[in-house]
N, CA, C and O atoms as a Tinker XYZ file with bonds, in Angstrom:
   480  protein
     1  N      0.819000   -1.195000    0.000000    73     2
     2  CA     0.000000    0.000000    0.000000    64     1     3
     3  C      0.863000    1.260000    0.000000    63     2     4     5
     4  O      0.674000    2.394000   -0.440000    81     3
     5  N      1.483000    0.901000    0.394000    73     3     6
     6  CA     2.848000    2.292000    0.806000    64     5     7
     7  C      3.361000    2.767000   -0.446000    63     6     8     9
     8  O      3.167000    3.826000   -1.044000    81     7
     9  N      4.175000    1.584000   -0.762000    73     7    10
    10  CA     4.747000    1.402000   -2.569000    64     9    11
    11  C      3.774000    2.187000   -3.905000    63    10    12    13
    12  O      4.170000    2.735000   -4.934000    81    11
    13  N      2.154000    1.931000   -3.299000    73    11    14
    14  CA     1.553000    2.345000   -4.410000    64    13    15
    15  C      1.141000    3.725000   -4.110000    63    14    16    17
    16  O      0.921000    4.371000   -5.135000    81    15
    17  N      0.944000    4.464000   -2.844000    73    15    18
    18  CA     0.406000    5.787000   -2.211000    64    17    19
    19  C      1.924000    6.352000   -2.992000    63    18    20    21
    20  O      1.851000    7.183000   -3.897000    81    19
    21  N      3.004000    5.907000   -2.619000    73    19    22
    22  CA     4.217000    6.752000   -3.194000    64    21    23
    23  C      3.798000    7.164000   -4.716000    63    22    24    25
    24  O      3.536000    8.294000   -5.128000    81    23
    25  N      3.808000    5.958000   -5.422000    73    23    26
    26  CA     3.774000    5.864000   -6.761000    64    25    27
    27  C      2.678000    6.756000   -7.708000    63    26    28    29
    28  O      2.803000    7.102000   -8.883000    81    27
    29  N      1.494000    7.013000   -6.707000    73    27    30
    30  CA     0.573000    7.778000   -6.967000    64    29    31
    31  C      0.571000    9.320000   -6.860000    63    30    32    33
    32  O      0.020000   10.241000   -7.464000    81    31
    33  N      1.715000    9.156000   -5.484000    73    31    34
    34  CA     2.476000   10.936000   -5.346000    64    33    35
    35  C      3.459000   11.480000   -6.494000    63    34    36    37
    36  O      3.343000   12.627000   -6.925000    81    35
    37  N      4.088000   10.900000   -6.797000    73    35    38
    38  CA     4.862000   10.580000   -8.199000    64    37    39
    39  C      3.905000   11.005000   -8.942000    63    38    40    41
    40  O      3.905000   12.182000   -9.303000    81    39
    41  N      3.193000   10.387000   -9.209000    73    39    42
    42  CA     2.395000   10.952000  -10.736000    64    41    43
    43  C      2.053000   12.847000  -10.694000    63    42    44    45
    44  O      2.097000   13.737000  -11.543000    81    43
    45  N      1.697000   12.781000   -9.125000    73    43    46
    46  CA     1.056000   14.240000   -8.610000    64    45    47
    47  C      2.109000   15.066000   -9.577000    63    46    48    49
    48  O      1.844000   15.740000  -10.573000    81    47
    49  N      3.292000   14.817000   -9.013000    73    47    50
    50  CA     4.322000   15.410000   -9.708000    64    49    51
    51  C      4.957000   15.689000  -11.058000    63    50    52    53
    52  O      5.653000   16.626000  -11.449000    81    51
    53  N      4.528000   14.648000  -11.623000    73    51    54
    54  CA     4.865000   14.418000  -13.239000    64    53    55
    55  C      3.386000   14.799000  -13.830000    63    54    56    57
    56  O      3.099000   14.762000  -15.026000    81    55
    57  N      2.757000   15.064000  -13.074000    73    55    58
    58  CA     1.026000   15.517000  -13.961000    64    57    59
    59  C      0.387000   14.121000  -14.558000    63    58    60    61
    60  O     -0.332000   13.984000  -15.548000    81    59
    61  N      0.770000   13.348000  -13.842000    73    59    62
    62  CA     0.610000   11.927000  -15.125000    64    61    63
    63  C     -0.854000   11.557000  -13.878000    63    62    64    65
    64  O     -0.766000   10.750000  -12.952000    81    63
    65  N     -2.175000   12.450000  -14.234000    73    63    66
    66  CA    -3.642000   11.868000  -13.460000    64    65    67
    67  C     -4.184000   10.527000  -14.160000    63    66    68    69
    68  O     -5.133000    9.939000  -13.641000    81    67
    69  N     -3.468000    9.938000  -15.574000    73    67    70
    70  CA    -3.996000    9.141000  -15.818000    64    69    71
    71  C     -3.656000    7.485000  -15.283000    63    70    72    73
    72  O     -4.309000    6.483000  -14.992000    81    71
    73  N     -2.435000    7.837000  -15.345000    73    71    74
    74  CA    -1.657000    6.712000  -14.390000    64    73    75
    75  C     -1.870000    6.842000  -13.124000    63    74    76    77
    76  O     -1.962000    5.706000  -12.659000    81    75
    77  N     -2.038000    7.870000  -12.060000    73    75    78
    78  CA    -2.672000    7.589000  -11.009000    64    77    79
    79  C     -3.775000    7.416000  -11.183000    63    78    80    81
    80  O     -3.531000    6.994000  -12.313000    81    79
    81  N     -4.795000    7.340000  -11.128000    73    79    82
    82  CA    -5.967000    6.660000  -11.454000    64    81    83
    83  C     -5.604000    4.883000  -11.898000    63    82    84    85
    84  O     -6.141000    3.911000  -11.368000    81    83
    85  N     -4.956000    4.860000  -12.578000    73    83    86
    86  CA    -4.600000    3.319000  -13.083000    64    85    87
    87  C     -3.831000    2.633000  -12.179000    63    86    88    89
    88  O     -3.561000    1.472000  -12.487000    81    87
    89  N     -3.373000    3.094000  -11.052000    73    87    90
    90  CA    -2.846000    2.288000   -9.474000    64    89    91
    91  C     -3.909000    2.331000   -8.510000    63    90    92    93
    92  O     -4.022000    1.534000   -7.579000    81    91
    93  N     -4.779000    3.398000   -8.788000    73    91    94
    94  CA    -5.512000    3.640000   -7.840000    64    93    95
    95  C     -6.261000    2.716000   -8.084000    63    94    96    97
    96  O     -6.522000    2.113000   -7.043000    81    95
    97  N     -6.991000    2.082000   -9.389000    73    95    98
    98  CA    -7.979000    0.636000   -9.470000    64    97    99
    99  C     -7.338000    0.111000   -9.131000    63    98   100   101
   100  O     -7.469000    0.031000   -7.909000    81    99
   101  N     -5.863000   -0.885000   -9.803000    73    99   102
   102  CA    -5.222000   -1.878000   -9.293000    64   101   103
   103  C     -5.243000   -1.907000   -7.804000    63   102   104   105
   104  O     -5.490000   -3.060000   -7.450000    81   103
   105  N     -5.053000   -0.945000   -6.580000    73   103   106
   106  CA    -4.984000   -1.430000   -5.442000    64   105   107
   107  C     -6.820000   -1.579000   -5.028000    63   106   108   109
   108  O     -7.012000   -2.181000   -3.972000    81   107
   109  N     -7.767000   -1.218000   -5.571000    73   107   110
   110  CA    -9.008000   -1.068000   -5.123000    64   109   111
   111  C     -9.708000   -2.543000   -5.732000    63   110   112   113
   112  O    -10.657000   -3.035000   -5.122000    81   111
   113  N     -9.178000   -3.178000   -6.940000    73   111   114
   114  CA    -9.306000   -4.154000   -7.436000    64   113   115
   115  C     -8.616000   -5.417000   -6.847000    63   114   116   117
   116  O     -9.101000   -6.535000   -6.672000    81   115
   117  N     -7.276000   -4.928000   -6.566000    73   115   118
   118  CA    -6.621000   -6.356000   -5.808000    64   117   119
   119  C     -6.855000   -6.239000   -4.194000    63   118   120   121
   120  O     -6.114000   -6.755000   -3.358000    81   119
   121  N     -7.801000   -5.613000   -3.964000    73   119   122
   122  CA    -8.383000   -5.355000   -2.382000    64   121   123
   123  C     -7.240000   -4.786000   -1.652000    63   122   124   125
   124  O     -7.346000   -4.749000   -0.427000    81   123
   125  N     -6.375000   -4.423000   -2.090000    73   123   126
   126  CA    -5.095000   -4.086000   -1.030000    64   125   127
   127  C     -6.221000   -2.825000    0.113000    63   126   128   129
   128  O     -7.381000   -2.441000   -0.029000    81   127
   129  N     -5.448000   -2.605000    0.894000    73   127   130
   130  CA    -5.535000   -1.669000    2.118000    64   129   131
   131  C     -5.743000   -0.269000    1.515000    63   130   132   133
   132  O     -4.941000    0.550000    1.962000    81   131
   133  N     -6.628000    0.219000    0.601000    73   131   134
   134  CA    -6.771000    1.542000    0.274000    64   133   135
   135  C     -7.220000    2.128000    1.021000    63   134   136   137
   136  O     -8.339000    1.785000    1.402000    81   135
   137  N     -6.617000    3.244000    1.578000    73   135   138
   138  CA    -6.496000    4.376000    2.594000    64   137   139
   139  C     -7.056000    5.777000    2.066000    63   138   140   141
   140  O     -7.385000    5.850000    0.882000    81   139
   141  N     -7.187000    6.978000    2.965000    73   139   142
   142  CA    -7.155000    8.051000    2.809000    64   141   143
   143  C     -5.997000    8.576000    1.947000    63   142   144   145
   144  O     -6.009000    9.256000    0.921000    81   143
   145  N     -4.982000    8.049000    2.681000    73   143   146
   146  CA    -3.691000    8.659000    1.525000    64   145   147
   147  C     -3.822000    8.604000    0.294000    63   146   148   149
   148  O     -3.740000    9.582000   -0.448000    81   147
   149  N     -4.044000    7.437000   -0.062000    73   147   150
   150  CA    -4.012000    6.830000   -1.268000    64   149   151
   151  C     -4.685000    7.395000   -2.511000    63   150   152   153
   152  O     -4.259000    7.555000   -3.655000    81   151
   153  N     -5.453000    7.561000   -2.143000    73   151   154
   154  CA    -7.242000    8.368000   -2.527000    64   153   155
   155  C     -6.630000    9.982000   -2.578000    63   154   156   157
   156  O     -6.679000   10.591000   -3.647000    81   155
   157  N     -5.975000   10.711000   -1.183000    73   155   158
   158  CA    -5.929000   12.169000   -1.469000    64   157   159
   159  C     -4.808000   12.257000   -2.313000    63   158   160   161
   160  O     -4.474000   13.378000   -2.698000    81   159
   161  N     -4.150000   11.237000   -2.679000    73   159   162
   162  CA    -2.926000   10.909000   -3.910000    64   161   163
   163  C     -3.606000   11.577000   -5.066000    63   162   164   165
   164  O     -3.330000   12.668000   -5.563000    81   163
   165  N     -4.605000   10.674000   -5.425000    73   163   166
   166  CA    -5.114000   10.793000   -6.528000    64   165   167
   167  C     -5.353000   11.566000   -6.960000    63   166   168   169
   168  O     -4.801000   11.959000   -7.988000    81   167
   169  N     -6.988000   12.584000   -5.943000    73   167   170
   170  CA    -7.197000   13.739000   -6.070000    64   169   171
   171  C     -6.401000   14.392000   -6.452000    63   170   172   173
   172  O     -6.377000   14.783000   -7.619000    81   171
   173  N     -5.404000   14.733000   -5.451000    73   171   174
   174  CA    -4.360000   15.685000   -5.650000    64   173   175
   175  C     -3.542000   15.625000   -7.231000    63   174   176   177
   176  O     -3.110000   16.610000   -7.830000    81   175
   177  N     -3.494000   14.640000   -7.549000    73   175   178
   178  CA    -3.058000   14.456000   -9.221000    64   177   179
   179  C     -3.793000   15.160000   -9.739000    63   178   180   181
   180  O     -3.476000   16.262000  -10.186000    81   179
   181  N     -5.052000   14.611000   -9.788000    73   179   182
   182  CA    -6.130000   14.951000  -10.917000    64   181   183
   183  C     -6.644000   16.424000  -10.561000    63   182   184   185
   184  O     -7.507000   17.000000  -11.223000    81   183
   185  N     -6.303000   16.715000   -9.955000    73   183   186
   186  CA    -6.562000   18.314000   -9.399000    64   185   187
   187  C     -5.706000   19.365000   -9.812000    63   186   188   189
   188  O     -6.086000   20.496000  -10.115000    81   187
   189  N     -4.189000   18.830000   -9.815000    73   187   190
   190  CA    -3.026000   19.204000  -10.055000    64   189   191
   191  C     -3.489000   19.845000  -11.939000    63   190   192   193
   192  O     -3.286000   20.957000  -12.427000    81   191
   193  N     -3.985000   18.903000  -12.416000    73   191   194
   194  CA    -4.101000   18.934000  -13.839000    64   193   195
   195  C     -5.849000   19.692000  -14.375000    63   194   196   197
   196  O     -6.273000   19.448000  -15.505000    81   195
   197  N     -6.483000   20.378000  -13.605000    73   195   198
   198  CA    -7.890000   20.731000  -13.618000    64   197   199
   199  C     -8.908000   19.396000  -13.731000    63   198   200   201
   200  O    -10.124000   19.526000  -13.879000    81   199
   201  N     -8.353000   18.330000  -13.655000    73   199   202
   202  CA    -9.625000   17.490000  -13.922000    64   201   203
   203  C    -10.805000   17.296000  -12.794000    63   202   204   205
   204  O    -11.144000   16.156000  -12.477000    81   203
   205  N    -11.225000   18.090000  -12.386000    73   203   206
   206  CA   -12.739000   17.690000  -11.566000    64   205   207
   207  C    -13.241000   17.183000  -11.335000    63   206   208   209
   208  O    -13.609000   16.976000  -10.179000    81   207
   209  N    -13.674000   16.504000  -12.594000    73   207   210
   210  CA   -14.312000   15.709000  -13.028000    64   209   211
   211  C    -14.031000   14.154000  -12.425000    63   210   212   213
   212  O    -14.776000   13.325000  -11.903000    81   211
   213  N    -12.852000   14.165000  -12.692000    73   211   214
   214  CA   -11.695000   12.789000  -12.073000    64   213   215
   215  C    -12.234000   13.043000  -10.634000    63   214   216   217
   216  O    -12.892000   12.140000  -10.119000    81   215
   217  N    -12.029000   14.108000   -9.992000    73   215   218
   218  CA   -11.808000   14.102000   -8.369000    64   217   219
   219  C    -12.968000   13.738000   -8.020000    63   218   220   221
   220  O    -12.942000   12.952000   -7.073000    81   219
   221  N    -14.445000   14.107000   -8.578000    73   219   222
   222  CA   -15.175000   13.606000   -8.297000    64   221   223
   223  C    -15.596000   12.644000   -8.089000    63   222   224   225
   224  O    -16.314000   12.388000   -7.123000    81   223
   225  N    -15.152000   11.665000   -9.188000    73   223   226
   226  CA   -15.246000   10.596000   -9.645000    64   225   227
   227  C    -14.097000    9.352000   -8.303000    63   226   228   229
   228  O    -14.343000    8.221000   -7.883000    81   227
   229  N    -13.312000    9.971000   -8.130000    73   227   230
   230  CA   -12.671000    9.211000   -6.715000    64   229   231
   231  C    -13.003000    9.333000   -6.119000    63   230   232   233
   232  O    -12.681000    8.596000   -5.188000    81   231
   233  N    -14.065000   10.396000   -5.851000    73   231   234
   234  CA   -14.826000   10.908000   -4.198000    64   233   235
   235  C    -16.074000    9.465000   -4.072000    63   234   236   237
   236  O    -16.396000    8.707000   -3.158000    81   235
   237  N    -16.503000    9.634000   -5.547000    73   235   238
   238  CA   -17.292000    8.208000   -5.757000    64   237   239
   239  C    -16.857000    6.905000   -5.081000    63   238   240   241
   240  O    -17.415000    6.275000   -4.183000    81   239
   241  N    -15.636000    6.645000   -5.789000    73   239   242
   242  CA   -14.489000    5.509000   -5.257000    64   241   243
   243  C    -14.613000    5.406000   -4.013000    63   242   244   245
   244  O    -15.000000    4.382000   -3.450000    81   243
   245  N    -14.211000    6.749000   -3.298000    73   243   246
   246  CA   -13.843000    5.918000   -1.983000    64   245   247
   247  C    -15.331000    6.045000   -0.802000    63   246   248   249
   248  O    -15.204000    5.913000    0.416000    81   247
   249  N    -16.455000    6.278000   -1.386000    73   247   250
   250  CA   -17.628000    5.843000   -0.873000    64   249   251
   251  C    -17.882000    4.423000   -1.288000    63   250   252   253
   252  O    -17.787000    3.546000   -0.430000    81   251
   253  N    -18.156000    4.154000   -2.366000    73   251   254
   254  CA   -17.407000    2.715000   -2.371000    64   253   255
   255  C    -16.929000    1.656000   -1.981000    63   254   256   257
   256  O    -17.478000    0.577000   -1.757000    81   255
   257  N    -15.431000    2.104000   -1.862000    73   255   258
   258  CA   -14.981000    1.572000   -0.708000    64   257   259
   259  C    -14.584000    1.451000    0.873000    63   258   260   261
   260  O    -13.838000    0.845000    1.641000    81   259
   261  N    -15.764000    2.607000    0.815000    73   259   262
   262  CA   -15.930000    2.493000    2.635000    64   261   263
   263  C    -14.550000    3.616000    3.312000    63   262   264   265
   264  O    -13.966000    3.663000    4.395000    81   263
   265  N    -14.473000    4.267000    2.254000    73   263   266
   266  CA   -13.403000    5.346000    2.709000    64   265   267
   267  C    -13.567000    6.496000    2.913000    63   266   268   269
   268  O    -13.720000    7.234000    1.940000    81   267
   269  N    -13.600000    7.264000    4.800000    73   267   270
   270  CA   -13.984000    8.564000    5.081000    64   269   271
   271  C    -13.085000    9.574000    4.608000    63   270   272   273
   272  O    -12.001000    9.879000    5.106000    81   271
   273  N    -13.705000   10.119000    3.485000    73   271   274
   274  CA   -12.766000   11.214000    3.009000    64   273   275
   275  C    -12.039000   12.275000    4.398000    63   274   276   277
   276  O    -12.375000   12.126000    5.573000    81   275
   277  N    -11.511000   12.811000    4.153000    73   275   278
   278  CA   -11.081000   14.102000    5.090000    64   277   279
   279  C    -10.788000   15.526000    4.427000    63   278   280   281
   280  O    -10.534000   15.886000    3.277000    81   279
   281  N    -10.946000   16.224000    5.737000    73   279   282
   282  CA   -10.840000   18.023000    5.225000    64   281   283
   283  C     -9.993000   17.915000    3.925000    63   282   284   285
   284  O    -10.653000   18.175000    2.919000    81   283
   285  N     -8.883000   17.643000    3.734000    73   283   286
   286  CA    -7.934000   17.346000    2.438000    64   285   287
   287  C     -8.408000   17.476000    1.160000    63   286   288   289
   288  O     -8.328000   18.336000    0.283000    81   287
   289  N     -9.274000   15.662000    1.359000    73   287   290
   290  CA   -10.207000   15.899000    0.171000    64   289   291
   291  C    -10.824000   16.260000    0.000000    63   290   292   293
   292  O    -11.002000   16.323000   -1.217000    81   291
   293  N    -12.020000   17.007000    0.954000    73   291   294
   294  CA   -12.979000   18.283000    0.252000    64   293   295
   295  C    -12.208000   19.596000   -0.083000    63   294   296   297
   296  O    -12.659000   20.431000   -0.867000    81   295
   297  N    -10.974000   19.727000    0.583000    73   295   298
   298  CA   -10.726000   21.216000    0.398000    64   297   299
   299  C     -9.344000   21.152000   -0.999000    63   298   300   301
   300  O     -8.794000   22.140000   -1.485000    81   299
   301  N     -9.082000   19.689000   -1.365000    73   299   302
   302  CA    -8.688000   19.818000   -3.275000    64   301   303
   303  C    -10.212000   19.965000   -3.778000    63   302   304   305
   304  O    -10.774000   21.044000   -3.967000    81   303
   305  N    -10.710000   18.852000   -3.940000    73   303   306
   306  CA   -11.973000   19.122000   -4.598000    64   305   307
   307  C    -12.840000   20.109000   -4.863000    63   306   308   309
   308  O    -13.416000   20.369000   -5.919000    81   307
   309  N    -12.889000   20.692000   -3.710000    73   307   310
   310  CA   -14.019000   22.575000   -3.271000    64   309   311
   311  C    -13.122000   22.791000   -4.446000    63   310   312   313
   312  O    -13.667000   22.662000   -5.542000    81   311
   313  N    -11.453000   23.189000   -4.423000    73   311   314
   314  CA   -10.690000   24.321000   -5.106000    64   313   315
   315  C    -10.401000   23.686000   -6.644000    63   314   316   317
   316  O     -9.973000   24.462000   -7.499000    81   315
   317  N    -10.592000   22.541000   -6.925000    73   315   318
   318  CA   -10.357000   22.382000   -8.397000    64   317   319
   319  C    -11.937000   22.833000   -8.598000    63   318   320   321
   320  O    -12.037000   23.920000   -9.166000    81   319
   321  N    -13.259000   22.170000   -8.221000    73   319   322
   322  CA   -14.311000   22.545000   -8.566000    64   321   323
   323  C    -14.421000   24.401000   -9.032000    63   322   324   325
   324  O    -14.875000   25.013000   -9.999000    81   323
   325  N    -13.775000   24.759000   -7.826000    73   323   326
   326  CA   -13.991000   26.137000   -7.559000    64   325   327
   327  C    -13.284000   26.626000   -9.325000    63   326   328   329
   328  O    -13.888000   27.063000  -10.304000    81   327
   329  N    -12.180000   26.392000   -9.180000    73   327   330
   330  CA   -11.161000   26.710000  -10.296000    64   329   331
   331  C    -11.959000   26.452000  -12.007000    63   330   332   333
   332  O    -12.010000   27.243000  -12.949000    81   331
   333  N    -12.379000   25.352000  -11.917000    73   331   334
   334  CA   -12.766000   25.088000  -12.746000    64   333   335
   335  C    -14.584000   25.595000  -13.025000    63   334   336   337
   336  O    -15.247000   25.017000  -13.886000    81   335
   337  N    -15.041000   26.461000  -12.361000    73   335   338
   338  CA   -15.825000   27.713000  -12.133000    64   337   339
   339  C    -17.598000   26.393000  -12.584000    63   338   340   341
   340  O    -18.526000   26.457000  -13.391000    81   339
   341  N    -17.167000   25.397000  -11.478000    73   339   342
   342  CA   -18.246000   24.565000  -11.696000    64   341   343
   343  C    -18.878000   24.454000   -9.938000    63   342   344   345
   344  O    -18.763000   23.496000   -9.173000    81   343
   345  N    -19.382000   25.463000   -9.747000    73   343   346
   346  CA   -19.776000   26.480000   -8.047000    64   345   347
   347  C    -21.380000   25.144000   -7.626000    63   346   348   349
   348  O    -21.505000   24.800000   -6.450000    81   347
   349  N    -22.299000   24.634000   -8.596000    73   347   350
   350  CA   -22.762000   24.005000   -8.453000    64   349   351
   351  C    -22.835000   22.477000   -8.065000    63   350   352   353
   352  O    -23.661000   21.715000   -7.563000    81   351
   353  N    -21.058000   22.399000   -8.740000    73   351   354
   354  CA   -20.940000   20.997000   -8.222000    64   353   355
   355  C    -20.428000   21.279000   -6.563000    63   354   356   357
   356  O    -20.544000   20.448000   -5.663000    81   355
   357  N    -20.029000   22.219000   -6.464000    73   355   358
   358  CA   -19.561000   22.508000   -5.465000    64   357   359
   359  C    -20.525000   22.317000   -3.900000    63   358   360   361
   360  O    -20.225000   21.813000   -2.818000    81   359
   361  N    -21.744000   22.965000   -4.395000    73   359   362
   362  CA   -23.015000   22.847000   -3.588000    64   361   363
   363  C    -23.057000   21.739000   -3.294000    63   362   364   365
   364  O    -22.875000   21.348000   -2.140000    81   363
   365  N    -23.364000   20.825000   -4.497000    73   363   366
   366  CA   -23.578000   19.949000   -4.395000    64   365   367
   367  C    -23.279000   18.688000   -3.398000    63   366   368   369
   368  O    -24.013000   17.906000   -2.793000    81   367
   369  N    -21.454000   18.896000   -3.536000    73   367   370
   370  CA   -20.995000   18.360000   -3.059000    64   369   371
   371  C    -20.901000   18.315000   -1.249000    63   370   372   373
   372  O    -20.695000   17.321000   -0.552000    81   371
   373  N    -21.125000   19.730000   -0.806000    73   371   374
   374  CA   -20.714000   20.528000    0.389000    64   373   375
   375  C    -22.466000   19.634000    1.172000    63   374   376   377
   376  O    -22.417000   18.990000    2.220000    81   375
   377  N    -23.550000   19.796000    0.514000    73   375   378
   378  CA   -24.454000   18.930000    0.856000    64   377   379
   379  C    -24.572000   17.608000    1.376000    63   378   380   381
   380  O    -25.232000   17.314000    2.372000    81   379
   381  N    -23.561000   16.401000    0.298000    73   379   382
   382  CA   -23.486000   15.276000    0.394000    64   381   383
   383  C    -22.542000   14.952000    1.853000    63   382   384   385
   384  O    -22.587000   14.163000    2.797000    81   383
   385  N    -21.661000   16.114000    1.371000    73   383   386
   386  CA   -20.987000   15.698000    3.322000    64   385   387
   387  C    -21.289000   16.309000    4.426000    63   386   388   389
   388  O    -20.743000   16.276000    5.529000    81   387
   389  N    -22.442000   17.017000    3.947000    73   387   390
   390  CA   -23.652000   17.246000    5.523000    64   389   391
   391  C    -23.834000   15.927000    5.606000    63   390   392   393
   392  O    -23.483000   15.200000    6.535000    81   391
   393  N    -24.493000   15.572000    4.440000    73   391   394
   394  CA   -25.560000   14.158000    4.827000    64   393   395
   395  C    -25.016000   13.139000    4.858000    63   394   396   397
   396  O    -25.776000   12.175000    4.950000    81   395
   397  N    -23.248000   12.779000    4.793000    73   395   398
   398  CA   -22.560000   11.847000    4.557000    64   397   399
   399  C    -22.579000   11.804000    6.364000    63   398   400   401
   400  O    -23.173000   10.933000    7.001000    81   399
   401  N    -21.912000   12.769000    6.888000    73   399   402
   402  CA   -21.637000   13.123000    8.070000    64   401   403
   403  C    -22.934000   12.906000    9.367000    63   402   404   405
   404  O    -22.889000   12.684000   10.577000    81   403
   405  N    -23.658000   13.037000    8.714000    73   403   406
   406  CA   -24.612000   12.737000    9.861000    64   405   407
   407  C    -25.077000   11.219000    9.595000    63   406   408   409
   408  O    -25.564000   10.755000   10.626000    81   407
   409  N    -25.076000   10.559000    8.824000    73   407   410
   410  CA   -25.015000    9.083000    8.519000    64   409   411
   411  C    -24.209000    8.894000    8.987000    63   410   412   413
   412  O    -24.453000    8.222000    9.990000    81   411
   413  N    -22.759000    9.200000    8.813000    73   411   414
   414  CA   -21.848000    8.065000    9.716000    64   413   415
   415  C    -21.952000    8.420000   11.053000    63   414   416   417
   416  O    -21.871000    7.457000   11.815000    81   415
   417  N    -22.115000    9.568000   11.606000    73   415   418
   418  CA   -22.586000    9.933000   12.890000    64   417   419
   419  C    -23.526000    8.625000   13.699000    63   418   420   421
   420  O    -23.340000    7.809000   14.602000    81   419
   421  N    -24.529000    8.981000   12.829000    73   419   422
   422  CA   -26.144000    7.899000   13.288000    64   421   423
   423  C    -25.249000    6.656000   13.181000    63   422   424   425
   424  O    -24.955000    6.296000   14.321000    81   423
   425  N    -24.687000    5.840000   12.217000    73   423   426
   426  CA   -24.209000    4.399000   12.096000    64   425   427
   427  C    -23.233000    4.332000   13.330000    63   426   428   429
   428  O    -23.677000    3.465000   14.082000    81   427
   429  N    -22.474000    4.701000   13.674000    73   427   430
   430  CA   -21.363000    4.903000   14.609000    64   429   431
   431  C    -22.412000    5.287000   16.063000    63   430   432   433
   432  O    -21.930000    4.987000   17.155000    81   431
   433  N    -23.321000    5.709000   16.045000    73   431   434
   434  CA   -23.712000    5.881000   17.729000    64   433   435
   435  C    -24.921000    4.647000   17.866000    63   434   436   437
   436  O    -25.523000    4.460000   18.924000    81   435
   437  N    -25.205000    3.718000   16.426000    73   435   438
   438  CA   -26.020000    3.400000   16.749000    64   437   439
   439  C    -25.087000    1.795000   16.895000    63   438   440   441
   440  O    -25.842000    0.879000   17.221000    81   439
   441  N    -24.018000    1.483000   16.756000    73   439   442
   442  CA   -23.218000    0.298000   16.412000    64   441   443
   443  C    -22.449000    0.657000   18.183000    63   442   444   445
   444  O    -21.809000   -0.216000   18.769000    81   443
   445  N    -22.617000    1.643000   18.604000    73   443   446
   446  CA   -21.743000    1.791000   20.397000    64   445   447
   447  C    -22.678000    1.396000   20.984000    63   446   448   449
   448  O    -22.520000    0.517000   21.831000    81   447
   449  N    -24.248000    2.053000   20.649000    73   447   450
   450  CA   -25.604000    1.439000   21.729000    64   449   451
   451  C    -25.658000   -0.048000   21.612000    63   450   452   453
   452  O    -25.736000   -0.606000   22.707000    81   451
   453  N    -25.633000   -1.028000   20.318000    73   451   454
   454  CA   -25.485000   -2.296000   19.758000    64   453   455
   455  C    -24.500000   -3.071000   21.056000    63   454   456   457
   456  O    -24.860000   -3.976000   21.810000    81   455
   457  N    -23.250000   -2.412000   21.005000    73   455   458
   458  CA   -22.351000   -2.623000   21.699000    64   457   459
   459  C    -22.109000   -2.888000   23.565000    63   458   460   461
   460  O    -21.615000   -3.701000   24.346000    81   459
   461  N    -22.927000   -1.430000   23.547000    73   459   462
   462  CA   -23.198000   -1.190000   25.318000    64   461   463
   463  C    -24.390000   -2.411000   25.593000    63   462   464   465
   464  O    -24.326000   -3.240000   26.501000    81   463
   465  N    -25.246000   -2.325000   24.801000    73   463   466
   466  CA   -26.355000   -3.300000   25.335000    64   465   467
   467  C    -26.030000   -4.768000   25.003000    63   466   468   469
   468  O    -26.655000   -5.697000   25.514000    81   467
   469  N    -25.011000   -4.937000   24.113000    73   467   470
   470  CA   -24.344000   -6.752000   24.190000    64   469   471
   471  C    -23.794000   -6.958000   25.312000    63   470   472   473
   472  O    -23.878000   -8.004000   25.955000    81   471
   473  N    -23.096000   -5.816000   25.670000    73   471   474
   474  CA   -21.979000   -6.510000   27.298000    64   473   475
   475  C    -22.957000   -6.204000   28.645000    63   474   476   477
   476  O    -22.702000   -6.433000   29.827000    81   475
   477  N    -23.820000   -5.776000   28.215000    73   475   478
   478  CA   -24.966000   -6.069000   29.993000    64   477   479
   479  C    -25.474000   -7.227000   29.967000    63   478   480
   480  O    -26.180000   -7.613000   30.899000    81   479
């Protein structure tokens, strides 16, 4: 996982969003341990290069795969969105992690009550 989060920072650097993206399936496909890093790798590539569109599209990914984005990745995403003068996706988006956020909120207090009331 390490090997490939590097390899994906690498690309950040060389502008190459298409090849990150193309490690980023391989580890999401061979189930490896895909992380936050891994993921704000990507973004950060595809952001690097105006693609939006891409970042979005990993924001997809790592709902998916069960991955809590962080401030990081909304605040590439807000600023390529922003940049790329698409203010609606922006809404859009700023919405979904109200409502992302209070879902995992509710799942998480309702999996501790699950919890407290197994060990009585």
């Amino acid at each position: 996982t390490i090997t490939f989060s590097a390899a994906i920072s690498a690309c950040e650097k060389g502008k190459q969003w298409e090849r990150a993206l193309q490690l980023l399936n391989v580890m999401v496909q061979r189930s490896m341990d895909v992380n936050t890093i891994a993921f704000n790798a990507a973004v950060s590539t595809c952001a690097k290069v105006g693609a939006w569109e891409k970042t979005l599209q990993i924001l997809s990914m790592m709902a998916q795969s069960e991955i809590q984005p962080d401030t990081t990745t909304f605040d590439v995403i807000i600023s390529v969105c922003e940049k790329g003068r698409k203010c609606k996706k922006v809404l859009q988006l700023l919405s979904s992690v109200v409502f992302a956020s209070r879902s995992m909120f509710s799942k998480r207090v309702l999996q501790e009550n699950e919890e407290f009331v197994d060990g009585w």
